[in-house]
C-alpha positions as semicolon CSV with decimal commas, in nm:
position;residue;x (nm);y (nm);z (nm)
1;X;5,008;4,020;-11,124
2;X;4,931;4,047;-10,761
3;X;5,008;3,710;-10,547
4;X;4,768;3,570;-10,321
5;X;4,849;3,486;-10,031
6;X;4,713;3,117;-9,877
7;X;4,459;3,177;-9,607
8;X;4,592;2,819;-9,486
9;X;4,914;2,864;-9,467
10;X;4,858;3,221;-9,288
11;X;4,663;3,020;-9,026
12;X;4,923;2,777;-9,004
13;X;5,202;3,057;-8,951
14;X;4,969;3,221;-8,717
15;X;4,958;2,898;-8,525
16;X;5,268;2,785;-8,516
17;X;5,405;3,145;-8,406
18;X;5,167;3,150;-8,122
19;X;5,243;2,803;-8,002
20;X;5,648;2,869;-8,033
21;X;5,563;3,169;-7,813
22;X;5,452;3,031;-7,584
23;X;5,662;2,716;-7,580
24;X;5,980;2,960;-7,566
25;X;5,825;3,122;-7,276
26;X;5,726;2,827;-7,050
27;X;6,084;2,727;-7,164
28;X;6,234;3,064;-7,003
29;X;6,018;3,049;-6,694
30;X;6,105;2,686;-6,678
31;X;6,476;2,764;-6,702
32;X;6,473;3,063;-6,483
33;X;6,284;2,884;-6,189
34;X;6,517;2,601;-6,164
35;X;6,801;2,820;-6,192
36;X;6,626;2,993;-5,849
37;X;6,561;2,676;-5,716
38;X;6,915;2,537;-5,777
39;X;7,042;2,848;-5,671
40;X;6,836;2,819;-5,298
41;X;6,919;2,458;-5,314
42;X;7,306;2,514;-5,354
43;X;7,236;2,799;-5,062
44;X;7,041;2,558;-4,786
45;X;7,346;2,299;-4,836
46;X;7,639;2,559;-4,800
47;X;7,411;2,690;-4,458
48;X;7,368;2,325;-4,315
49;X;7,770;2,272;-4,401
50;X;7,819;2,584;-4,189
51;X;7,642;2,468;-3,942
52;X;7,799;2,122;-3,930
53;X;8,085;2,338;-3,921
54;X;8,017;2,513;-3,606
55;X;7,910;2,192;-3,402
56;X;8,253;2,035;-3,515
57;X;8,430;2,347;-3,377
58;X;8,241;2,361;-3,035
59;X;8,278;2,037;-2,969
60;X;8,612;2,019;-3,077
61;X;8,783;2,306;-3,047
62;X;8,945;2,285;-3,399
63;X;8,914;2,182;-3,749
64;X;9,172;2,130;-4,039
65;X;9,385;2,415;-3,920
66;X;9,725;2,582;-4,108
67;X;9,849;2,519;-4,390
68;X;9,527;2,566;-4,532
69;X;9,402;2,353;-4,854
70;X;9,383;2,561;-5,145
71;X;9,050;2,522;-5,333
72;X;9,070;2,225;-5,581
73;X;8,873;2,075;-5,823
74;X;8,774;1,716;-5,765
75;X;8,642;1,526;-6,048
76;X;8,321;1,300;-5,998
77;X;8,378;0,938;-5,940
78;X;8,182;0,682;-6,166
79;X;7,923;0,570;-5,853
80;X;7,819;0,936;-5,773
81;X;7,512;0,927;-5,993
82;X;7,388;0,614;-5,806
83;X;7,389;0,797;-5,493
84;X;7,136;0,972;-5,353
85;X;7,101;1,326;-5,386
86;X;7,198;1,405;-4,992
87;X;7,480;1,215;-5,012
88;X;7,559;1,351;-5,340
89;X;7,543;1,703;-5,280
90;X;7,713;1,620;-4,927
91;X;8,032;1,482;-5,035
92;X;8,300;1,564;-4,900
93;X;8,554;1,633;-5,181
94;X;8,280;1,917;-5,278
95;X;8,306;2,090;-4,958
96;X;8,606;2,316;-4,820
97;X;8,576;2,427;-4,455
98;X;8,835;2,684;-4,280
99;X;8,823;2,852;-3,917
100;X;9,056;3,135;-3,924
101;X;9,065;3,300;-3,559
102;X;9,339;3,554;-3,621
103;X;9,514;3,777;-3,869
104;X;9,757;3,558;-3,879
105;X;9,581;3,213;-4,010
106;X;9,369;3,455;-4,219
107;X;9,643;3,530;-4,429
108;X;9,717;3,213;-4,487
109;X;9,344;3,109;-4,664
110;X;9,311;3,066;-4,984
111;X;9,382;3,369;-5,173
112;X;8,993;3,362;-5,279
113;X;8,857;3,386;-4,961
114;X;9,111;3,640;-4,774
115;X;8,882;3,902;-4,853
116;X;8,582;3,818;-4,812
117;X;8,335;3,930;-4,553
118;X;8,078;3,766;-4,386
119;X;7,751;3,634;-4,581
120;X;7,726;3,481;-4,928
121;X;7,983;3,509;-5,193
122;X;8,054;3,347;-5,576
123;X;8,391;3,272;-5,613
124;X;8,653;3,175;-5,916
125;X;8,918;2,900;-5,855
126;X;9,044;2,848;-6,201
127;X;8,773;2,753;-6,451
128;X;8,562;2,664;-6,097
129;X;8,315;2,841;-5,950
130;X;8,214;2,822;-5,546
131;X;7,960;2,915;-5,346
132;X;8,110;3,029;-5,036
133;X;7,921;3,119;-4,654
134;X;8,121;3,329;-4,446
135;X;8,004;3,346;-4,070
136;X;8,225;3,564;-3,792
137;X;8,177;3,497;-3,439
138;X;8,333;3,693;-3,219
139;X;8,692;3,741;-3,375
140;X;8,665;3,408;-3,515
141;X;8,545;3,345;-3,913
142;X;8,414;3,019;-3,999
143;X;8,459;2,977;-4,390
144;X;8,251;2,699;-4,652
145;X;8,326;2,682;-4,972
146;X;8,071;2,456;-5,150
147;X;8,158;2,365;-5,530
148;X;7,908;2,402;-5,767
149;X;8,045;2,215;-6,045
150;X;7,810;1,921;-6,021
151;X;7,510;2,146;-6,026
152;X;7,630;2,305;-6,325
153;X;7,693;1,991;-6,516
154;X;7,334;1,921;-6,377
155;X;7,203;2,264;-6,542
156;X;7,359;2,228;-6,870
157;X;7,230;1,884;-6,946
158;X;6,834;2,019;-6,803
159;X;6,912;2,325;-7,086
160;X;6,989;2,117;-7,348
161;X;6,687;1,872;-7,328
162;X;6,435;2,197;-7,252
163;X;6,590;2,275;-7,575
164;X;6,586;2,035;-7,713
165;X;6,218;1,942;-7,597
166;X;6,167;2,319;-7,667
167;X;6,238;2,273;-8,057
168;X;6,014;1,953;-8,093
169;X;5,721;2,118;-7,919
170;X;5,752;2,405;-8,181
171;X;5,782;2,140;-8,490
172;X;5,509;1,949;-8,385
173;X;5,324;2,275;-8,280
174;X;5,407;2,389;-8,660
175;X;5,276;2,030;-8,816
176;X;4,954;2,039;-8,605
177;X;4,908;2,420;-8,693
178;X;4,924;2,294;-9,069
179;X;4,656;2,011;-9,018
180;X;4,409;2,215;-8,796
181;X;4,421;2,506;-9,035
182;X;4,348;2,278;-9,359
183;X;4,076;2,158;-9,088
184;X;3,930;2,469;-9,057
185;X;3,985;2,586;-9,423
186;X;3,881;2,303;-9,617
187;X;3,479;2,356;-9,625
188;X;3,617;2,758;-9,736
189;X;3,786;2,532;-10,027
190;X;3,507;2,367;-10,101
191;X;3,266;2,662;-10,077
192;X;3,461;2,762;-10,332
193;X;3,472;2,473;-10,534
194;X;3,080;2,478;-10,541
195;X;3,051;2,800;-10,625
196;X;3,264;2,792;-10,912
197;X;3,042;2,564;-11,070
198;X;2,715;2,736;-11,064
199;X;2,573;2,801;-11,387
200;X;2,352;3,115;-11,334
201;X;2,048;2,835;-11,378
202;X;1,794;2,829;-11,105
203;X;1,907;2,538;-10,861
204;X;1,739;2,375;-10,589
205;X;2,065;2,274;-10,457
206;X;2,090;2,457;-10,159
207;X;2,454;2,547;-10,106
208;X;2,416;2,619;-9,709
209;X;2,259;2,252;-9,664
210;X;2,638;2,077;-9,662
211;X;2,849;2,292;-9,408
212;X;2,741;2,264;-9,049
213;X;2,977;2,513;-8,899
214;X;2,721;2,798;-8,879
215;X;2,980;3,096;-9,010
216;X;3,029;2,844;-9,328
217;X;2,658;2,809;-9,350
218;X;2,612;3,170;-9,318
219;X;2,824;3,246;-9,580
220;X;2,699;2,933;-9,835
221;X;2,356;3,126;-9,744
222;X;2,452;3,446;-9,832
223;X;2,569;3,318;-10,191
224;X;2,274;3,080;-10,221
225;X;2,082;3,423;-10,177
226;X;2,296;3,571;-10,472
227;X;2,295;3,282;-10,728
228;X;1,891;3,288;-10,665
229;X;1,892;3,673;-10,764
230;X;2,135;3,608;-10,995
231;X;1,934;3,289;-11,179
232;X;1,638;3,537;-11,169
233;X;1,763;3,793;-11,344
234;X;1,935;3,588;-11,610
235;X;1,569;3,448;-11,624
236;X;1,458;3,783;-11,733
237;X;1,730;3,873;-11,973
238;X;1,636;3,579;-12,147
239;X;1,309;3,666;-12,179
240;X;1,354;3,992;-12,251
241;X;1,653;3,868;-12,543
242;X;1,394;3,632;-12,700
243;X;1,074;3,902;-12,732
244;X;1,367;4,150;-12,871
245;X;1,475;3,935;-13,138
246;X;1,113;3,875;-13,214
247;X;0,992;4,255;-13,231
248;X;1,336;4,402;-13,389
249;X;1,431;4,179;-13,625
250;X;1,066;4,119;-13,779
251;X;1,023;4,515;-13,869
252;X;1,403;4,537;-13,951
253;X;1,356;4,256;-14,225
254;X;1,077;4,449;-14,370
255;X;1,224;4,767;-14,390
256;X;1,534;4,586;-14,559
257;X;1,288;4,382;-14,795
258;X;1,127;4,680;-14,904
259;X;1,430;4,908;-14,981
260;X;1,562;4,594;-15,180
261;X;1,233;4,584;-15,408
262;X;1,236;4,965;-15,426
263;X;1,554;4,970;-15,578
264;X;1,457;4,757;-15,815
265;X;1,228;5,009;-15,968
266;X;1,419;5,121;-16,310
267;X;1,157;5,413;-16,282
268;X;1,346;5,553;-15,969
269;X;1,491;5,908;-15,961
270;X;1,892;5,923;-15,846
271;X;1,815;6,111;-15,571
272;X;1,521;5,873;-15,420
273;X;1,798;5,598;-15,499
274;X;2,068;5,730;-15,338
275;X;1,789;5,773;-15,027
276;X;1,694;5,427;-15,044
277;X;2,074;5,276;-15,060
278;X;2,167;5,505;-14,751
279;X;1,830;5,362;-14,556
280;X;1,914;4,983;-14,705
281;X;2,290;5,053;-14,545
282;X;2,129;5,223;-14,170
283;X;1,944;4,910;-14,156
284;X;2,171;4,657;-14,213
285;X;2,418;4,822;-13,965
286;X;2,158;4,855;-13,738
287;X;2,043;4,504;-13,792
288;X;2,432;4,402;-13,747
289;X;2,399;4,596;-13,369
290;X;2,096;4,408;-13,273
291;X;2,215;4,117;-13,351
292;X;2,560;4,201;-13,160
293;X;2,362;4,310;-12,834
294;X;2,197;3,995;-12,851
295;X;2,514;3,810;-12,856
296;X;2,658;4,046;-12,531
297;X;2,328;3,942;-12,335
298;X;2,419;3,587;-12,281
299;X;2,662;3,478;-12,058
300;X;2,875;3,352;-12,350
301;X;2,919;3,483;-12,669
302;X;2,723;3,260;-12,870
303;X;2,547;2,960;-12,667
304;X;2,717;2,714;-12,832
305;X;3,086;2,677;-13,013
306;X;3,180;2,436;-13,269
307;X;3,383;2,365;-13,557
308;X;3,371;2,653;-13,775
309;X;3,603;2,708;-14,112
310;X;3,768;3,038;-14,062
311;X;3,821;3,133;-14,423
312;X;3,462;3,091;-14,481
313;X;3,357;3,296;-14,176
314;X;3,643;3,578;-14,296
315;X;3,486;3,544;-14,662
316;X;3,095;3,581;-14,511
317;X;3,227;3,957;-14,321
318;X;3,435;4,086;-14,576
319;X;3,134;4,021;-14,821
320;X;2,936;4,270;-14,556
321;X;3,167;4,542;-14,646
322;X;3,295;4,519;-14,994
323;X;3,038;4,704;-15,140
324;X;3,094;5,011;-14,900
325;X;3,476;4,949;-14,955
326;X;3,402;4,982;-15,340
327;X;3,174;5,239;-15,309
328;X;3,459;5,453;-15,098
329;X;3,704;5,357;-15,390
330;X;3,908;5,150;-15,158
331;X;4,078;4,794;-15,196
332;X;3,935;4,545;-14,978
333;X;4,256;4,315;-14,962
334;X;4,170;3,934;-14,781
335;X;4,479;3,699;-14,752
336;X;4,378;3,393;-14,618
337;X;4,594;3,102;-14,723
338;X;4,378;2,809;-14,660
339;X;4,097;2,682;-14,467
340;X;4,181;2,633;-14,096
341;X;3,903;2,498;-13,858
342;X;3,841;2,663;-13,504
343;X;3,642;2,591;-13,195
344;X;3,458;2,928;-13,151
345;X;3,102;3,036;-13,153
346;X;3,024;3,114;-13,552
347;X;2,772;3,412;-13,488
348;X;3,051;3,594;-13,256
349;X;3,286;3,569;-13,508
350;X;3,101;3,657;-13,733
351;X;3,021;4,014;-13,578
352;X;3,347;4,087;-13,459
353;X;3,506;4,048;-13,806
354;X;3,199;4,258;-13,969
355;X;3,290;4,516;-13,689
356;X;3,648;4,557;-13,745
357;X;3,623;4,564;-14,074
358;X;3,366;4,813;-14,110
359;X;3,546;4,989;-13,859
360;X;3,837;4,999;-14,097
361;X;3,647;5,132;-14,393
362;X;3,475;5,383;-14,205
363;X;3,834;5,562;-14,078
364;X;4,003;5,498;-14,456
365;X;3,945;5,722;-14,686
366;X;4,190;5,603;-14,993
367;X;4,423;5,312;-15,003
368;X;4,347;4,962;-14,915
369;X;4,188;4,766;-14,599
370;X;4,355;4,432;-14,553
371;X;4,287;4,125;-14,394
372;X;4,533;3,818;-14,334
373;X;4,524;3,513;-14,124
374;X;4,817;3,329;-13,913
375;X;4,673;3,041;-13,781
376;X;4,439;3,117;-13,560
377;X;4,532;3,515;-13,526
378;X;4,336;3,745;-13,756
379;X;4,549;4,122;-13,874
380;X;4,345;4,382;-13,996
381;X;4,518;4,662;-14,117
382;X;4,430;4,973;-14,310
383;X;4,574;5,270;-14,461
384;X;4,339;5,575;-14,238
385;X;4,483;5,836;-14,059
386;X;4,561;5,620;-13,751
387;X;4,478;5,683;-13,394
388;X;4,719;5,847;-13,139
389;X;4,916;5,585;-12,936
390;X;4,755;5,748;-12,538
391;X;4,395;5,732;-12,755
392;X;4,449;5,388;-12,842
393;X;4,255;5,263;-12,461
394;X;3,983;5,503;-12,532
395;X;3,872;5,327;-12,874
396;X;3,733;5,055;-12,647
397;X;3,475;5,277;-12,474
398;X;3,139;5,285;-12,560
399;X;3,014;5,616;-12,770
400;X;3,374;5,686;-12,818
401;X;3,489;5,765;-13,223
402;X;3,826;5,773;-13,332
403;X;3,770;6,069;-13,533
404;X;3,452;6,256;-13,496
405;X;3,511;6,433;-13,828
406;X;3,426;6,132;-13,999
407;X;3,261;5,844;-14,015
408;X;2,914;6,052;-13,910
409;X;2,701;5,774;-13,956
410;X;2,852;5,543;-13,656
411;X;2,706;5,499;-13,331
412;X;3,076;5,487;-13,172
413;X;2,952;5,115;-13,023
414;X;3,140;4,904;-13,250
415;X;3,451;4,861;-13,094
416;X;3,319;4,812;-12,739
417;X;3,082;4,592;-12,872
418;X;3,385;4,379;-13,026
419;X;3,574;4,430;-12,662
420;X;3,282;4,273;-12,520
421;X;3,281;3,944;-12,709
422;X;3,606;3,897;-12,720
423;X;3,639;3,873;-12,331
424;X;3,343;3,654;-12,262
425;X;3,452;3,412;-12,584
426;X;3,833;3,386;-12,420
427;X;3,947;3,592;-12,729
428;X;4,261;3,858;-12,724
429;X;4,240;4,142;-12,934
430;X;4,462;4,477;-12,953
431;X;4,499;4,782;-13,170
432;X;4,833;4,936;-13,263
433;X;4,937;5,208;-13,452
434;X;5,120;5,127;-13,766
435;X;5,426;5,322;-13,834
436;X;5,377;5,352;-14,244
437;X;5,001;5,487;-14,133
438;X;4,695;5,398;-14,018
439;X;4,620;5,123;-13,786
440;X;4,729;4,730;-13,713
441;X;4,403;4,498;-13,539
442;X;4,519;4,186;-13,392
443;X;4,257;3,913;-13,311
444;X;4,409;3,623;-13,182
445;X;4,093;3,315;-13,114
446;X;4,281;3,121;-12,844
């Protein structure tokens, strides 16, 4: 069975997807522009410390000179965060500053910055990371190395609450997605609702009338259209159901009437009898068929169910038959154990078991037909031929024998008539082949 996916929750997915997108990117382009900005930030401080370094030098002439400091880390002390960001990011235990006017004192830098030429640089001291300025006037090479430590500390904690911010956006994008999409799918729902419980009976109810969303209205018109054609047509069939039951059955009766009082004329020659019995027999069966399209016409298979005795209905069908059975030679066999009441529409019944069963005698030539009961599933079997196992699908098809050899005087409507029924009464029926011979029906009024 194919599973159906919810239109609701596909909206919701939908929804939330889109708005994680797009949180996740304004997260990135967050991210990546404060990066940048730190990044110019950390630059424009170690440029003004250079420059501070210069003044000190011209107006001094020196500044911390050999043995240089090697870089150190300096951990933050517990007041920094109440300081202001200048004075912060100014610190002094942040900042290294080296002049280095010869060879000589050069070698004698830290060994991170011995190497280094003039402009910006990223440098390693340990697990510490500087930005350093290098600036060469003359023969003399003025040297900052800024730590960045406290901006990284800085970054981490901004990435974890954009994450974190970044993963409740998405949850409550995904709960909002959820609401607006039962928002926008609930008058589907209830479209739906509505239009499982039309009837096929005109209606003045106009469907379209509750839904102002005009592609909801448009749709409620569209089936408002439908059910009217729909209710019309019905209309019809009905008509046309009660003026055939009027018109067949009247001249059927007769011609059954008068084969019946024929018969009973001692004065009749065999062969004139044996004419009349196979007329009698056409028109019951073809009474039996009208009768049967009658019941297909309505929208369920009788009009009305109620309490019917099951033996009593098996008794009434197998009665139809047994004198065809008899007249074949063959045992009509009926097993029913006891009376067992079911909710199904009598008449329906009633032509499905006549069907079968005829069906059965027709394809048996010798042997027995049998019918038994097991709570509310009905076997058939017989003792025929059988059908092939691939032709078994094809007995269901209107005009379609199981054996064109025999049987001549069928219509090949039987069984499709039975198919019918049994799907618009709720019925299950199936035909198997039985491995001693002939053929196993199983009609199972749930």
């Amino acid at each position: 069975m194919r599973v159906r996916r919810s239109l609701r929750l596909k909206l919701a997915t939908t929804f939330a997807l889109a708005g994680m997108v797009l949180v996740l990117a304004f997260a990135f382009a967050l991210l990546q522009l404060s990066r940048h900005q730190e990044a110019q930030l950390i630059d424009q401080i170690v440029s003004d410390e250079v420059e501070a370094l210069l003044q000190q030098y011209e107006r001094h002439g020196e500044v911390d000179g050999p043995p240089y400091r090697k870089l150190q880390r300096y951990d933050v002390r517990p007041d920094t965060q109440a300081l202001s960001l200048r004075k912060w990011f100014r610190a002094s235990w942040l900042v290294h500053g080296y002049v280095a006017r010869m060879e000589e004192e050069r070698r004698q830098l830290p060994a991170e910055l011995r190497e280094l030429g003039p402009g910006f640089h990223d440098v390693w001291s340990g697990a510490d990371r500087y930005r350093v300025e290098v600036r060469e006037i003359g023969s003399t090479r003025f040297y900052i190395a800024y730590s960045v430590a406290l901006h990284e500390e800085r970054g981490r904690y901004f990435t974890v609450a954009l994450v974190i911010s970044a993963v409740l956006t998405a949850l409550a994008t995904a709960l909002i997605g959820l609401w607006a999409s039962g928002r926008l799918t609930r008058q589907i729902v209830d479209l739906a609702q509505r239009v499982g419980r039309l009837d096929g009976q005109s209606d003045d109810t106009a469907l379209e009338r509750h839904y102002p969303e005009r592609e909801v209205a448009d749709l409620a018109a569209a089936f408002d259209g439908y059910h009217a054609r729909t209710a019309r047509l019905l209309e019809r069939e009905r008509a046309f159901t009660a003026d055939v039951s009027h018109e067949l059955r009247t001249p059927l009766t007769a011609i059954q009437t008068s084969c019946e009082l024929m018969l009973e004329d001692a004065g009749l020659s065999a062969k004139s009898r044996a004419r009349l019995e196979k007329i009698s027999a056409a028109t019951a069966r073809l009474t039996d068929l009208v009768n049967a399209f009658l019941l297909m016409a309505r929208e369920q298979a009788d009009g009305i169910q109620g309490e019917v005795d099951l033996r009593e209905c098996i008794e009434e069908a197998a009665d139809s038959v047994r004198d065809r059975a008899a007249s074949k030679g063959l045992t009509l066999l009926v097993d029913v154990p006891e009376s067992l009441s079911v909710r199904v529409p009598r008449r329906a019944l009633h032509v499905v078991l006549s069907n079968l069963l005829a069906n059965a005698v027709s394809y048996t030539e010798r042997g027995t037909v049998a019918l038994r009961t097991q709570g509310a599933t009905v076997e058939i079997t017989d003792t025929g031929s059988g059908v092939a196992s691939d032709k078994i699908p094809e007995l269901f098809r209107r005009f379609h024998r199981g054996d064109d050899a025999r049987g001549g005087d069928g219509f090949g409507l039987g069984l499709a008539i039975v198919k019918r029924i049994c799907e618009q009464a709720g019925w299950k029926i199936g035909i198997e082949r039985r491995a001693e011979g002939g053929t196993r029906v199983l009609l199972a009024l749930i």
